[in-house]
Legacy VTK file of the C-alpha trace (Angstrom):
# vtk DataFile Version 3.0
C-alpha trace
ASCII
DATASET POLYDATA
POINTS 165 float
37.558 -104.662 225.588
39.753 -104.134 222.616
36.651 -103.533 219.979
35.044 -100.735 222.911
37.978 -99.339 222.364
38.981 -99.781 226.684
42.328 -100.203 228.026
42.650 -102.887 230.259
44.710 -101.746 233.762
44.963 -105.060 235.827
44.261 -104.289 239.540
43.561 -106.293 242.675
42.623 -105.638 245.930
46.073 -105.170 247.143
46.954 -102.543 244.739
44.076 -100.657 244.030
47.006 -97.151 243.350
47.201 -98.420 239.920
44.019 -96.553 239.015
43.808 -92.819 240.239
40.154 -92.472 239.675
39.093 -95.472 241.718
41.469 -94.310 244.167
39.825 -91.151 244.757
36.249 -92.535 244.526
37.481 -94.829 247.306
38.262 -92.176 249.702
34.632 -90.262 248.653
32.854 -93.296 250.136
35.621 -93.760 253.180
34.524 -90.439 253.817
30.945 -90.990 253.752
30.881 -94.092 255.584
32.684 -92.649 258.440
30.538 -89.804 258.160
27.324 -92.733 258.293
28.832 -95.020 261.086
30.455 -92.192 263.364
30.347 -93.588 266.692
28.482 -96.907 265.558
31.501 -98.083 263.628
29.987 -101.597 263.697
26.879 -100.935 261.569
28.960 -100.016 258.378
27.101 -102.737 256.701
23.854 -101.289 257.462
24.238 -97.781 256.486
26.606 -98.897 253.162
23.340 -98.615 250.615
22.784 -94.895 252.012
26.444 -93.742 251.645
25.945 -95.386 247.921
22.707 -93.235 247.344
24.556 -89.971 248.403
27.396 -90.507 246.268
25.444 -91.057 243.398
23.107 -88.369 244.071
25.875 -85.939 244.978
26.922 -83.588 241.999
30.268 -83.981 240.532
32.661 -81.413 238.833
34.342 -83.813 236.627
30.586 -85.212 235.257
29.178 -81.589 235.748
26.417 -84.246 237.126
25.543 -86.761 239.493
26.346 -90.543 238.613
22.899 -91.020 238.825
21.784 -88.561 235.815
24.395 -89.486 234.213
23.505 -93.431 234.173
20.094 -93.380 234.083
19.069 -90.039 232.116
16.832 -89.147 234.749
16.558 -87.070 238.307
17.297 -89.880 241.362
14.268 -90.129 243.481
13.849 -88.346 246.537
13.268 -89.128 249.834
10.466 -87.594 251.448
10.876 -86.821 255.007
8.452 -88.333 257.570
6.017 -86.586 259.110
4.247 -88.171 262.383
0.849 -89.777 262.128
1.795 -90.393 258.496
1.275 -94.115 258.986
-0.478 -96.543 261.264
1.947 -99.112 261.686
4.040 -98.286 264.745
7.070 -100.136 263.701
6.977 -98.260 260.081
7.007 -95.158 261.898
9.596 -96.271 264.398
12.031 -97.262 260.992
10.955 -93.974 259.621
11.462 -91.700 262.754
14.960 -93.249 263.110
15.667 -92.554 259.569
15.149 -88.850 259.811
17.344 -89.051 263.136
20.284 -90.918 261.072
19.817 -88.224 257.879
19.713 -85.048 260.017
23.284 -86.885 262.305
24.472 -87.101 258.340
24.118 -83.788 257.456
25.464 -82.813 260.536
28.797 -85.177 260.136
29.556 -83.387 256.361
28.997 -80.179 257.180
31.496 -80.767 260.572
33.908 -82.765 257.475
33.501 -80.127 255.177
34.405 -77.179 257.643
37.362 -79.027 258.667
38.636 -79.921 254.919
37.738 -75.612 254.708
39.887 -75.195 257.191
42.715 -77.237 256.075
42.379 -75.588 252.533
42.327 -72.085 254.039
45.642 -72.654 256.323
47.777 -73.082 252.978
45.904 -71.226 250.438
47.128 -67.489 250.002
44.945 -65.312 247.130
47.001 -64.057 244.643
46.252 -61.849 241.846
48.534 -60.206 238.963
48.172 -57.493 236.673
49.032 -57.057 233.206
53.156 -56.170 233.252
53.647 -57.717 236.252
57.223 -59.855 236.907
56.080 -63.436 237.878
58.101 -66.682 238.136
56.865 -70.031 236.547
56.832 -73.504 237.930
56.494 -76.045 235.660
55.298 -79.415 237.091
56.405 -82.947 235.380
56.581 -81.341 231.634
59.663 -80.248 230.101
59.371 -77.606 227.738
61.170 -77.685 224.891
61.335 -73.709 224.576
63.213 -73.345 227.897
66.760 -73.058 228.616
68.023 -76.989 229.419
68.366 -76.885 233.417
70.586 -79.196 235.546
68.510 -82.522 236.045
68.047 -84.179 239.766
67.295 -82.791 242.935
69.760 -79.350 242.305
67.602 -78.663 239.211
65.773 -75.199 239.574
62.322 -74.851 241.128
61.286 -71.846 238.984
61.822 -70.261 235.513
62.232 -66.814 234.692
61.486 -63.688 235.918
59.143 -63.544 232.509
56.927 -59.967 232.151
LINES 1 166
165 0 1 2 3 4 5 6 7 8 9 10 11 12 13 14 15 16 17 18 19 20 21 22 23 24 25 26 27 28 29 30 31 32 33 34 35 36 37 38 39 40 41 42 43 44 45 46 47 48 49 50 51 52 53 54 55 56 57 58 59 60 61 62 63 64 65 66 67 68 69 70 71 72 73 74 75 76 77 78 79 80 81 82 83 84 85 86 87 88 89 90 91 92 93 94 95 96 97 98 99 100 101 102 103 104 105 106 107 108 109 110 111 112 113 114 115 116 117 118 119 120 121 122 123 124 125 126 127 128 129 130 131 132 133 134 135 136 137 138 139 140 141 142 143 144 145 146 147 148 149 150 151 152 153 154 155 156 157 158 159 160 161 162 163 164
């Protein structure tokens, strides 16, 4: 660890917090599962290897790619859908007709998860734009500035600096 040049943060199941990242990619696949399992909350197990394929497939901001490109240098493979008459065997295209079913209830779960987290952005977000000359307030966050007057500290400290131009 020490010649990769990796810092070792001990975890354990119990306290996965200490690691932000892993934190948030837990909650992705919570999401997705409960997305997958829905109403057959039971069958997790069963549906775990296709919430795994859609995260890694899925494109991420932070990568600007998808885990899979990013691991493997190469497009993931798709999935064809299944057309009827496609194969002979009729429990093939029993497993294959249910598939489609399960990917098309999928769909339908994110886009009904992402409307919702839409929603939920929308009800606090306001749009706010400022022009040049403008009289704005600033909130710093967790960083004192040196360059700032030297507020009160605890909970009576100010919220907001300024008016600055």
């Amino acid at each position: 660890m020490r010649l990769m040049g990796t810092k070792l943060h001990m975890t354990s199941a119990f306290h996965p917090q200490s690691d932000g990242q892993t934190e948030a990619a837990n909650r992705v696949i919570t999401m997705y599962l409960r997305c997958f399992t829905g109403d057959r909350p039971r069958q997790w197990l069963r549906w775990l290897p296709w919430a795994e394929y859609t995260y890694n497939t899925a494109y991420q901001t932070s990568l600007r790619d998808t885990p899979f490109r990013v691991v493997y240098g190469r497009d993931p493979p798709t999935i064809r859908s299944y057309e009827p008459g496609d194969t002979r065997v009729a429990a093939v295209a029993q497993t294959m007709a249910e598939r489609d079913e399960f990917l098309a209830d999928v769909r339908y779960r994110l886009e009904q998860a992402q409307a919702m987290q839409k929603l939920h952005y929308d009800r606090q977000h306001r749009h706010v734009s400022y022009a040049v000359g403008d009289w704005v307030l600033l909130r710093l966050r967790h960083r004192p500035v040196a360059s700032l007057p030297e507020a009160s500290t605890g909970k009576v400290k100010p919220r907001y600096f300024g008016p600055y131009c």
